[in-house]
VMD Tcl script that builds the backbone (N, CA, C; Angstrom):
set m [mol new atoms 426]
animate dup $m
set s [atomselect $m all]
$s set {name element resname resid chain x y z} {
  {N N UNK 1 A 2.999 3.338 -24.034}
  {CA C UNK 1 A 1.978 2.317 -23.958}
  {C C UNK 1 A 2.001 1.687 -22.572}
  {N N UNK 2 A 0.718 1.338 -22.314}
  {CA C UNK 2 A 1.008 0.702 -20.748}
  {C C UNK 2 A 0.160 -0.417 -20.845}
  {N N UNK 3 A 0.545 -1.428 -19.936}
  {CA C UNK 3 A 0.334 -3.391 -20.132}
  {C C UNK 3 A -0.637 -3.640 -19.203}
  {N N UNK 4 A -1.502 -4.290 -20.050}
  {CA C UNK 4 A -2.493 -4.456 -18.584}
  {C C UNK 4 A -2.965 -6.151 -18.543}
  {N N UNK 5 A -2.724 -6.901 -17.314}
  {CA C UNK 5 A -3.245 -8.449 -17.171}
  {C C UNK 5 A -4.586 -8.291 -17.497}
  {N N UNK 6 A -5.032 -9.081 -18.400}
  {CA C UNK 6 A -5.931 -10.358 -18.521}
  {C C UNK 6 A -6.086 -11.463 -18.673}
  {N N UNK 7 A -7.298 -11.890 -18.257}
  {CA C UNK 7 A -7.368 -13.260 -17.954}
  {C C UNK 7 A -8.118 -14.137 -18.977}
  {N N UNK 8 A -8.036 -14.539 -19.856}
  {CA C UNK 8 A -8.494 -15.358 -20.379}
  {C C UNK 8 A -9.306 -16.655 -19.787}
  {N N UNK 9 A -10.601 -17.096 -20.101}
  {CA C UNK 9 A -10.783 -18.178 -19.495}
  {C C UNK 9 A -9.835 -19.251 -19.593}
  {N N UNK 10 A -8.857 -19.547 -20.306}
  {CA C UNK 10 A -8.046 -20.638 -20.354}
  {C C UNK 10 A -6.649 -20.377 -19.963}
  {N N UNK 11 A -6.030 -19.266 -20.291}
  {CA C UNK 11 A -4.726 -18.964 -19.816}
  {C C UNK 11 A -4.435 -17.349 -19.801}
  {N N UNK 12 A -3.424 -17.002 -19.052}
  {CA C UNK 12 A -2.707 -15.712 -18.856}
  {C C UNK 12 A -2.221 -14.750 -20.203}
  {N N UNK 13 A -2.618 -14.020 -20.354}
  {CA C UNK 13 A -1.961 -13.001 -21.406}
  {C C UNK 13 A -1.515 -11.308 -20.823}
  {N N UNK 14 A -0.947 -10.549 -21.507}
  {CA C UNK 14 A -0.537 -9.235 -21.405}
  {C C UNK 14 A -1.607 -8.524 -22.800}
  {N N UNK 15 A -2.316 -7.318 -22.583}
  {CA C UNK 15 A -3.221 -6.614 -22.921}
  {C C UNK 15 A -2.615 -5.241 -23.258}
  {N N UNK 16 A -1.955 -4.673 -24.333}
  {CA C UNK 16 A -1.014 -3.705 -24.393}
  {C C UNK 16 A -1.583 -2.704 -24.820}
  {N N UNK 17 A -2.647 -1.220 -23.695}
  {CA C UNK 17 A -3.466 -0.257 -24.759}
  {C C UNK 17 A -2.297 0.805 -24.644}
  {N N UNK 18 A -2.616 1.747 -26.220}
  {CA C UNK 18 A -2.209 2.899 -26.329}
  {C C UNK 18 A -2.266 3.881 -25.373}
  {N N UNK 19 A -1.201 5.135 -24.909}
  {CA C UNK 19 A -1.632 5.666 -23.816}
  {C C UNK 19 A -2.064 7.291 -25.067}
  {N N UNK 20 A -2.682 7.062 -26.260}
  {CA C UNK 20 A -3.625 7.791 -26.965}
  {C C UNK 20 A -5.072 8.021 -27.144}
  {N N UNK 21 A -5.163 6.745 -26.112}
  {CA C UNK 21 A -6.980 6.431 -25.445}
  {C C UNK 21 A -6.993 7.174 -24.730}
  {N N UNK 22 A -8.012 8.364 -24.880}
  {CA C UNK 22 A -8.606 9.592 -23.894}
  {C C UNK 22 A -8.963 9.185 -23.023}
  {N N UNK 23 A -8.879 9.604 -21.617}
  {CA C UNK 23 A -10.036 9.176 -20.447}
  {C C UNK 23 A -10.784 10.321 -19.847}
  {N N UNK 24 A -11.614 10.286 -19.699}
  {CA C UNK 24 A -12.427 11.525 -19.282}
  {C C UNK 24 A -11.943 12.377 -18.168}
  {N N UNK 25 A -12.115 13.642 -17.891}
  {CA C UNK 25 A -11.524 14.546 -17.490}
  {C C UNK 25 A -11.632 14.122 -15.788}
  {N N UNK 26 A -12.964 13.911 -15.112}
  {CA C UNK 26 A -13.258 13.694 -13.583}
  {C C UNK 26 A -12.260 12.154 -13.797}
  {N N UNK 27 A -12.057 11.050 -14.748}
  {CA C UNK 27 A -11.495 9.937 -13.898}
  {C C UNK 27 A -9.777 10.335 -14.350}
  {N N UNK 28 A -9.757 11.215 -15.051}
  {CA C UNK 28 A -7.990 11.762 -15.343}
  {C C UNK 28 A -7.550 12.318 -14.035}
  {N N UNK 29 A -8.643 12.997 -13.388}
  {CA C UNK 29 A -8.164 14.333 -12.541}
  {C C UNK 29 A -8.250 13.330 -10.917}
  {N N UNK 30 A -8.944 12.125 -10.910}
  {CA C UNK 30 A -9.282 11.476 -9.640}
  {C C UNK 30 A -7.772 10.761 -9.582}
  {N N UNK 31 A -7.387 10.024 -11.026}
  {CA C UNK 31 A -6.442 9.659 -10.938}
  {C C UNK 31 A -5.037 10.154 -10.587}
  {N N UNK 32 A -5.078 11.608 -10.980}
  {CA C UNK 32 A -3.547 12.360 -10.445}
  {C C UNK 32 A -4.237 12.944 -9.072}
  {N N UNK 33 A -5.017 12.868 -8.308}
  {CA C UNK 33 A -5.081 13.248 -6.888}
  {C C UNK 33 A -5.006 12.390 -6.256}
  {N N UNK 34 A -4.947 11.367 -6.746}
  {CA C UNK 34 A -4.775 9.926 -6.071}
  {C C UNK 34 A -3.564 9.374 -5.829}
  {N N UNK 35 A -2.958 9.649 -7.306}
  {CA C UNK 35 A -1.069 9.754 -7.739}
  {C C UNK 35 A -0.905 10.498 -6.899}
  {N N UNK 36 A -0.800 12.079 -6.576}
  {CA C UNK 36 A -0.432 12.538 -5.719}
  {C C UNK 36 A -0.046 12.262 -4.362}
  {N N UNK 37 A -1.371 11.866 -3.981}
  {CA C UNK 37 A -1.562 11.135 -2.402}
  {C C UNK 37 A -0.905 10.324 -2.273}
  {N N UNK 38 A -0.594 9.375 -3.473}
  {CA C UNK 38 A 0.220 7.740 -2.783}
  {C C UNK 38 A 1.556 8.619 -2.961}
  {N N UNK 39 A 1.779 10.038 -3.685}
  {CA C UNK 39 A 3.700 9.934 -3.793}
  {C C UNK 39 A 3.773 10.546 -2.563}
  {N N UNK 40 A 2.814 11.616 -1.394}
  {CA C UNK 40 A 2.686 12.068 -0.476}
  {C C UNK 40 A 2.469 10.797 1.237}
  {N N UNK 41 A 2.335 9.844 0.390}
  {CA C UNK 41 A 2.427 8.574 1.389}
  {C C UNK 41 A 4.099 8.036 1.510}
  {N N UNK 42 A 4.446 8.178 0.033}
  {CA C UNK 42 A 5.510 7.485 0.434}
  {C C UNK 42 A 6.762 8.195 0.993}
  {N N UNK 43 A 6.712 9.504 0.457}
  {CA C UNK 43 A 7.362 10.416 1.479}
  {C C UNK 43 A 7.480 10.462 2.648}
  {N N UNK 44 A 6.338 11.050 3.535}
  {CA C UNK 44 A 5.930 10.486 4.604}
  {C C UNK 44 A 6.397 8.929 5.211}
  {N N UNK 45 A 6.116 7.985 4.793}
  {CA C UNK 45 A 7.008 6.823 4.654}
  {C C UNK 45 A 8.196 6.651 4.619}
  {N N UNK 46 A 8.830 7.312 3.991}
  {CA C UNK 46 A 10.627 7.690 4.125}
  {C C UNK 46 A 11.124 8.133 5.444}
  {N N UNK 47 A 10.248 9.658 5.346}
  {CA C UNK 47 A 10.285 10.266 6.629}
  {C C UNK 47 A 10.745 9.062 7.973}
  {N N UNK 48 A 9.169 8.390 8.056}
  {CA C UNK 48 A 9.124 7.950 9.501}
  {C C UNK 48 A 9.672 6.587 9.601}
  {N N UNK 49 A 10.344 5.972 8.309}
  {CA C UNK 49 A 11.193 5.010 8.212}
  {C C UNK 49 A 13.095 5.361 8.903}
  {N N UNK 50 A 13.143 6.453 8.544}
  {CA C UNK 50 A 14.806 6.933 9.313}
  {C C UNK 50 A 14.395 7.895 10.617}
  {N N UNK 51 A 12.909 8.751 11.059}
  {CA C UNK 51 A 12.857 8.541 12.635}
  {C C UNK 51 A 12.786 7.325 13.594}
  {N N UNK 52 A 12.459 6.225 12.929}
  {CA C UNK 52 A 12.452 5.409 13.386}
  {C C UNK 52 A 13.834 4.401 13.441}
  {N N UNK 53 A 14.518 4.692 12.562}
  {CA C UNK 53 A 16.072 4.354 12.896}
  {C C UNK 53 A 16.597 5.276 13.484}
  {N N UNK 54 A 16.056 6.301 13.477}
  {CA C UNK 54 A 17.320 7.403 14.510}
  {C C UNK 54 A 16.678 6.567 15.782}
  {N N UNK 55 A 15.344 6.208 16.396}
  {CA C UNK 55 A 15.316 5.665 17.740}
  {C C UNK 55 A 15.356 4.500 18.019}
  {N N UNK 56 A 15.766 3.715 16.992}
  {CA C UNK 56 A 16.231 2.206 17.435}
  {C C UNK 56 A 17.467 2.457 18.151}
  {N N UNK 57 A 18.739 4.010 17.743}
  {CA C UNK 57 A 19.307 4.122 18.363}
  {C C UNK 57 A 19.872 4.466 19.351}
  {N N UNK 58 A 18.571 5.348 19.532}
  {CA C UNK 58 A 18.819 6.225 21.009}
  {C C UNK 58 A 18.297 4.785 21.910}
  {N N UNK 59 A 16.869 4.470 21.725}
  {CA C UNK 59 A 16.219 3.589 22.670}
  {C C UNK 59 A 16.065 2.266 21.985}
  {N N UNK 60 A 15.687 1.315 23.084}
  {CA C UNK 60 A 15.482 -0.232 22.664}
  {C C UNK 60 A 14.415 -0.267 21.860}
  {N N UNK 61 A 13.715 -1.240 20.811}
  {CA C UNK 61 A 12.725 -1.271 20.288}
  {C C UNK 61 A 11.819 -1.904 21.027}
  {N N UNK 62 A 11.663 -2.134 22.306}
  {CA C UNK 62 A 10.330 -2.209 23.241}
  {C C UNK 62 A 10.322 -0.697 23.706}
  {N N UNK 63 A 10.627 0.418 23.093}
  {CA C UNK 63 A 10.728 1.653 23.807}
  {C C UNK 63 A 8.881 2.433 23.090}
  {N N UNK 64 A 8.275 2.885 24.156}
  {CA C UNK 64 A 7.162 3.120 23.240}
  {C C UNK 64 A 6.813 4.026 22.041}
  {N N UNK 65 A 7.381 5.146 22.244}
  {CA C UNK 65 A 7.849 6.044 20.955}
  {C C UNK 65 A 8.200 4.979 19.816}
  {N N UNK 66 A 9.078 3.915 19.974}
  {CA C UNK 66 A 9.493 2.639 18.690}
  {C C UNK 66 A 8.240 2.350 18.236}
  {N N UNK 67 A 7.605 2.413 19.410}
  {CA C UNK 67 A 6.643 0.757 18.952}
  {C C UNK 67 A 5.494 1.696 18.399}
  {N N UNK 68 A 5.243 3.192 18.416}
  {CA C UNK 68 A 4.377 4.398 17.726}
  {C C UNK 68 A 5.156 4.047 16.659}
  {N N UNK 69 A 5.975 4.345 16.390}
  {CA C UNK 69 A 6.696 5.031 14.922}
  {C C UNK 69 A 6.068 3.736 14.169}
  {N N UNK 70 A 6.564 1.851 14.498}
  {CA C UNK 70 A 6.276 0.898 14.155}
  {C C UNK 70 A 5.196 0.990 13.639}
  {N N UNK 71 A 4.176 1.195 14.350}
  {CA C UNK 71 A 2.613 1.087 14.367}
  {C C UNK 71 A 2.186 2.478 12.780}
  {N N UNK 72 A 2.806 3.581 13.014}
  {CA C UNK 72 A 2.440 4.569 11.701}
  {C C UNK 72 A 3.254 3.958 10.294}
  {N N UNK 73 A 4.144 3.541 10.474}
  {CA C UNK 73 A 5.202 3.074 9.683}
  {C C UNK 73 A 3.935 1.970 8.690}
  {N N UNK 74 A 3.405 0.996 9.198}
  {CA C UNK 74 A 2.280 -0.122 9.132}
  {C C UNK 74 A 1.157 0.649 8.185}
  {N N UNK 75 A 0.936 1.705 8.970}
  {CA C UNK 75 A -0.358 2.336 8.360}
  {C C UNK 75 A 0.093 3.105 7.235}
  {N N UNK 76 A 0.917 3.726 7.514}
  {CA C UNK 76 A 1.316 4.727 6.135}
  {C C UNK 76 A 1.465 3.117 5.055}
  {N N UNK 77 A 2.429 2.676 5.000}
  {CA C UNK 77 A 2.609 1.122 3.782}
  {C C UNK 77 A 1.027 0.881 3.716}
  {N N UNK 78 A 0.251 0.475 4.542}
  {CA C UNK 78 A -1.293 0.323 3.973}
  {C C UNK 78 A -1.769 1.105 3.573}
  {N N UNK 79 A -1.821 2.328 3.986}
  {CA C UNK 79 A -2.392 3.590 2.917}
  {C C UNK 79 A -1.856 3.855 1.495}
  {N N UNK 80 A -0.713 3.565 1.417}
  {CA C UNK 80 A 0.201 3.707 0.289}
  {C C UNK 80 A -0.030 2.862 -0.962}
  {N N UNK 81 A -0.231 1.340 0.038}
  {CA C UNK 81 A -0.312 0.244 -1.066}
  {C C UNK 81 A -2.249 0.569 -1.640}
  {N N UNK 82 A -2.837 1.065 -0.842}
  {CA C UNK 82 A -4.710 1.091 -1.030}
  {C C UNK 82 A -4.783 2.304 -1.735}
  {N N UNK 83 A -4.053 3.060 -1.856}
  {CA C UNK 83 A -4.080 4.362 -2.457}
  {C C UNK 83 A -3.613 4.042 -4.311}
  {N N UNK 84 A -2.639 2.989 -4.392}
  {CA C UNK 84 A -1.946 2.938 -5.666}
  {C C UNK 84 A -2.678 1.890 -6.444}
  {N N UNK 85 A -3.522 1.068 -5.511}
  {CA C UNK 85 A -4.603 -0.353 -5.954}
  {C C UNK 85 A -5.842 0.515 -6.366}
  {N N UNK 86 A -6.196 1.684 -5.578}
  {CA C UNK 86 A -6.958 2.432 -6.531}
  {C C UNK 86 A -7.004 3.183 -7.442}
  {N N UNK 87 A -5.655 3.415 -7.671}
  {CA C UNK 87 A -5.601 4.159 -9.110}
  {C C UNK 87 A -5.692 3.163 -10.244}
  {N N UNK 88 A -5.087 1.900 -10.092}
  {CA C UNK 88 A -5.314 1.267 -10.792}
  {C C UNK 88 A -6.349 0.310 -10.808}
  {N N UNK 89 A -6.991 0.301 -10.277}
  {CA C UNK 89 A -8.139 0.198 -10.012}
  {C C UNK 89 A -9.330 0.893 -11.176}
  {N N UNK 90 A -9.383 2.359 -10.935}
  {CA C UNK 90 A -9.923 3.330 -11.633}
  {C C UNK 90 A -9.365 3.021 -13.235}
  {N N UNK 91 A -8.190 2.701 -13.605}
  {CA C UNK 91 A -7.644 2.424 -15.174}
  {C C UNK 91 A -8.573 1.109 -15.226}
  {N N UNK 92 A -8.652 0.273 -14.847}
  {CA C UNK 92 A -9.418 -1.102 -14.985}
  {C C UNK 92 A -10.544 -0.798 -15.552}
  {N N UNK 93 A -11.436 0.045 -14.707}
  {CA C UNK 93 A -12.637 -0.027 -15.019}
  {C C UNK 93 A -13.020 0.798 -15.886}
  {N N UNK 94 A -11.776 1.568 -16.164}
  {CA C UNK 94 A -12.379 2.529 -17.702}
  {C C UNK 94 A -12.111 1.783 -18.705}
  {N N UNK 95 A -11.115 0.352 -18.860}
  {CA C UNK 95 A -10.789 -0.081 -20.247}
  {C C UNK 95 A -12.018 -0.876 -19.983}
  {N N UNK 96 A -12.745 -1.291 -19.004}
  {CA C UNK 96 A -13.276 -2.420 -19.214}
  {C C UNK 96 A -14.434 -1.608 -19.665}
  {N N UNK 97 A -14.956 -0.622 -19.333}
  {CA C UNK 97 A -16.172 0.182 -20.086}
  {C C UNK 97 A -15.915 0.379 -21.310}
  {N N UNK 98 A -14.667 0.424 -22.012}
  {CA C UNK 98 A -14.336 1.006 -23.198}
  {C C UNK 98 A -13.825 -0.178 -24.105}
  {N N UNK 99 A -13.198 -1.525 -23.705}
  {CA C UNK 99 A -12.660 -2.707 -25.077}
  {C C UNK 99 A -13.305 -3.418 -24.184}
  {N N UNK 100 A -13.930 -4.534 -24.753}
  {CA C UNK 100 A -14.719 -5.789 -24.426}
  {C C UNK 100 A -13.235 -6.671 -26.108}
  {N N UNK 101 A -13.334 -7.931 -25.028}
  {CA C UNK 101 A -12.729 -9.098 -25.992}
  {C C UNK 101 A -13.450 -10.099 -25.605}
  {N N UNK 102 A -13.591 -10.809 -26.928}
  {CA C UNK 102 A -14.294 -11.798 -26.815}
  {C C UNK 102 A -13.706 -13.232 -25.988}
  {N N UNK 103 A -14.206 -13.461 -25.005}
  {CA C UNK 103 A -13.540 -14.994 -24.113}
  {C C UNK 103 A -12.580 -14.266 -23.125}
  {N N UNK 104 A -12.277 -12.863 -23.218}
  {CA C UNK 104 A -11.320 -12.134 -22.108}
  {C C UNK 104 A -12.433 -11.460 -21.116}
  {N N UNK 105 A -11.348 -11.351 -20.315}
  {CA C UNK 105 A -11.895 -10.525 -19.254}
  {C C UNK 105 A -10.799 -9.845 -18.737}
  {N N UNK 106 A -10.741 -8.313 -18.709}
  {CA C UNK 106 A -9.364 -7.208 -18.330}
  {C C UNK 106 A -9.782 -7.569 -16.705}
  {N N UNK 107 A -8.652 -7.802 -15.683}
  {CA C UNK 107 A -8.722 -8.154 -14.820}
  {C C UNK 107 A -7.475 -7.148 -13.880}
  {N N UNK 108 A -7.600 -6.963 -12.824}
  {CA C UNK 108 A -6.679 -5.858 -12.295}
  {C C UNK 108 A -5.705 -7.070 -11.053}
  {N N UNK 109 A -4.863 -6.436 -11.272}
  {CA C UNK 109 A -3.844 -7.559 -11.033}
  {C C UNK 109 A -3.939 -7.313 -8.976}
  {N N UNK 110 A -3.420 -8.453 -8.799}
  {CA C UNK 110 A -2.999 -8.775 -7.387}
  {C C UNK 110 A -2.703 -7.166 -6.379}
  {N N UNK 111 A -3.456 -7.432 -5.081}
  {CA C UNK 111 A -3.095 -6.346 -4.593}
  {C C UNK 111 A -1.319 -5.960 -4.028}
  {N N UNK 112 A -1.372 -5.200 -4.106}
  {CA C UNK 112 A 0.184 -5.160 -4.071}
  {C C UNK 112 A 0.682 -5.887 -2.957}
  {N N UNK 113 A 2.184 -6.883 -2.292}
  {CA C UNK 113 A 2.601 -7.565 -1.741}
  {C C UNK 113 A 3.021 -6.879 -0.055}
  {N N UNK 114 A 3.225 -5.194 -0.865}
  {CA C UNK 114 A 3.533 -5.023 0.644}
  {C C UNK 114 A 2.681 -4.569 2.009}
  {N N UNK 115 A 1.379 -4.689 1.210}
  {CA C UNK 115 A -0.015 -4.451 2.333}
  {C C UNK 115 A -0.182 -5.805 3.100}
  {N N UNK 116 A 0.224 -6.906 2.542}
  {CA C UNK 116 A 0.594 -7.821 3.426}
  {C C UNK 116 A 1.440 -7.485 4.378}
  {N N UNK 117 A 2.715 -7.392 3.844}
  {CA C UNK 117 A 3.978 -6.327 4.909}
  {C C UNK 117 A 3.447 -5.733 5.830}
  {N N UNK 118 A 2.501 -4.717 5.487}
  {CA C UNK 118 A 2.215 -3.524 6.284}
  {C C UNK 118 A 1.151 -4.106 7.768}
  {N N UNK 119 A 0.511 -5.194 7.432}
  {CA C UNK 119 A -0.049 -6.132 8.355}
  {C C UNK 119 A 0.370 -6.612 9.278}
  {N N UNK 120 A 1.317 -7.582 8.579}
  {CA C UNK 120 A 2.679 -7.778 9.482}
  {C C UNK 120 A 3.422 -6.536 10.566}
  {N N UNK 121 A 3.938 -6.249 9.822}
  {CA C UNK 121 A 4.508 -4.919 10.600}
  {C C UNK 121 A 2.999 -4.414 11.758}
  {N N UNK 122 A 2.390 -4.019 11.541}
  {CA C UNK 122 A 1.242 -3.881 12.399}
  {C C UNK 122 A 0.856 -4.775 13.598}
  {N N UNK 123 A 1.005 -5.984 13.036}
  {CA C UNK 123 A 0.515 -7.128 14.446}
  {C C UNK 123 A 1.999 -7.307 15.182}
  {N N UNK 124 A 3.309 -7.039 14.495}
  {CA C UNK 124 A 4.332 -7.197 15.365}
  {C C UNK 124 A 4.271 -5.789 16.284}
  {N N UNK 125 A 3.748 -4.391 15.867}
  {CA C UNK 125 A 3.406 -3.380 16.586}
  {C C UNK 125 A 2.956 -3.555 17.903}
  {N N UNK 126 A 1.767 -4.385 17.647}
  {CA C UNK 126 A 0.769 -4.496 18.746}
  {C C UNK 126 A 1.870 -5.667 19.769}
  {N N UNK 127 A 2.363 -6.727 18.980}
  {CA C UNK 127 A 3.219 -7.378 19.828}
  {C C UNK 127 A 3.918 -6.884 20.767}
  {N N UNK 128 A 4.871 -5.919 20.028}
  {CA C UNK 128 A 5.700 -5.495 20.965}
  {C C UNK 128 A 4.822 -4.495 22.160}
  {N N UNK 129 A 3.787 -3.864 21.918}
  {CA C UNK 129 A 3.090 -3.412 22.420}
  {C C UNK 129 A 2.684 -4.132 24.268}
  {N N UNK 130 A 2.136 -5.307 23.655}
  {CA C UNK 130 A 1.613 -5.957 24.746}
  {C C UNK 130 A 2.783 -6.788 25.832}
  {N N UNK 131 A 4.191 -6.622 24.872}
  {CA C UNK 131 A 5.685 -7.191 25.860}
  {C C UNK 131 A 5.862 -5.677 26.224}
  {N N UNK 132 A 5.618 -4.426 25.774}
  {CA C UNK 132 A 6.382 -3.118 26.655}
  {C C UNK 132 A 5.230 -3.192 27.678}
  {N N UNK 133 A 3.873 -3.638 27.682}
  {CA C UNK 133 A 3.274 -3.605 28.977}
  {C C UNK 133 A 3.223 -4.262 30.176}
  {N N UNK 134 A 3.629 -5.644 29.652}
  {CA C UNK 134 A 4.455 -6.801 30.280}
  {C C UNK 134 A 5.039 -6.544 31.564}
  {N N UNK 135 A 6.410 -5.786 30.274}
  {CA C UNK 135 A 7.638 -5.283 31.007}
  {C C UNK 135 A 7.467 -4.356 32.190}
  {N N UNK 136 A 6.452 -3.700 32.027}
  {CA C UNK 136 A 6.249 -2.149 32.961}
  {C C UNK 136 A 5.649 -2.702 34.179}
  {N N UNK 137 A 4.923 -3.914 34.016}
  {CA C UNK 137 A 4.104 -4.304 35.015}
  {C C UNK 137 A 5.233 -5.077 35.659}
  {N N UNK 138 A 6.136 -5.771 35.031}
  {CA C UNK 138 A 7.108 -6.589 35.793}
  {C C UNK 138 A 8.225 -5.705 36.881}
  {N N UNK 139 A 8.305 -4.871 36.078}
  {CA C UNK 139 A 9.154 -3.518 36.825}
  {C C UNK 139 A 8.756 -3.263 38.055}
  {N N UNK 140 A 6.946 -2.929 37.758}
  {CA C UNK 140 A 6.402 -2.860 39.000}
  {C C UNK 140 A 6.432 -3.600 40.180}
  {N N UNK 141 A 6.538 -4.888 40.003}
  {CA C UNK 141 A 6.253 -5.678 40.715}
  {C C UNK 141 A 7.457 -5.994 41.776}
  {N N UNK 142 A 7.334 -5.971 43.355}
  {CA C UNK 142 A 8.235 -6.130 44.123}
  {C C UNK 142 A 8.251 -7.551 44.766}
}
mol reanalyze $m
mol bondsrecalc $m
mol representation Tube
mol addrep $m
């Protein structure tokens, strides 16, 4: 069985459907290519999470190769987290085509916390970005 938030106009509840509710074949099949993709994100994500510790150790993290890896590191977590908000996403809108409650409304919960993260991580990218150009220009300078 799997739990799904709704919102009641007055207060919070848990919505518990059977996983014996059929879903049609195109939103079954969108949904495991979608599953797929986010487990192919987070791989990828693993991946460029320990290249990116192997070069914190070779080089400084104003090193620009860092501040690449930083910057994909950002995007893969946003692809990851937008990829898994739409699968569930897609479950939302089939219960909501399929159970109506009276005074409820099936509501799809909060986007996940770490696409915030992945933001973050992104504008500190560009940060360090604009101190490794800083730096290069200061180098330059006699």
């Amino acid at each position: 069985d799997r739990e799904y938030s709704f919102t009641p106009f007055e207060e919070s509840g848990t919505l518990t459907v059977p996983d014996s509710i059929q879903k049609p074949a195109i939103m079954f099949a969108a949904s495991v290519l979608l599953s797929f993709a986010a487990l192919g994100m987070l791989i990828w994500f693993i991946v460029l999470l320990f290249k990116f510790a192997i070069g914190l150790s070779k080089e400084s993290m104003m090193g620009l190769k860092n501040i690449r890896r930083l910057r994909k590191l950002a995007i893969v977590m946003g692809a990851f987290a937008l990829l898994q908000y739409s699968v569930n996403m897609l479950e939302v809108l089939y219960l909501r085509s399929q159970v109506t409650l009276e005074g409820y409304h099936i509501a799809l919960k909060n986007p996940p916390g770490y696409l915030i993260v992945a933001l973050i991580i992104l504008v500190m990218a560009e940060i360090l970005k604009v101190g490794h150009n800083l730096q290069q220009e200061q180098d330059l300078t006699i």
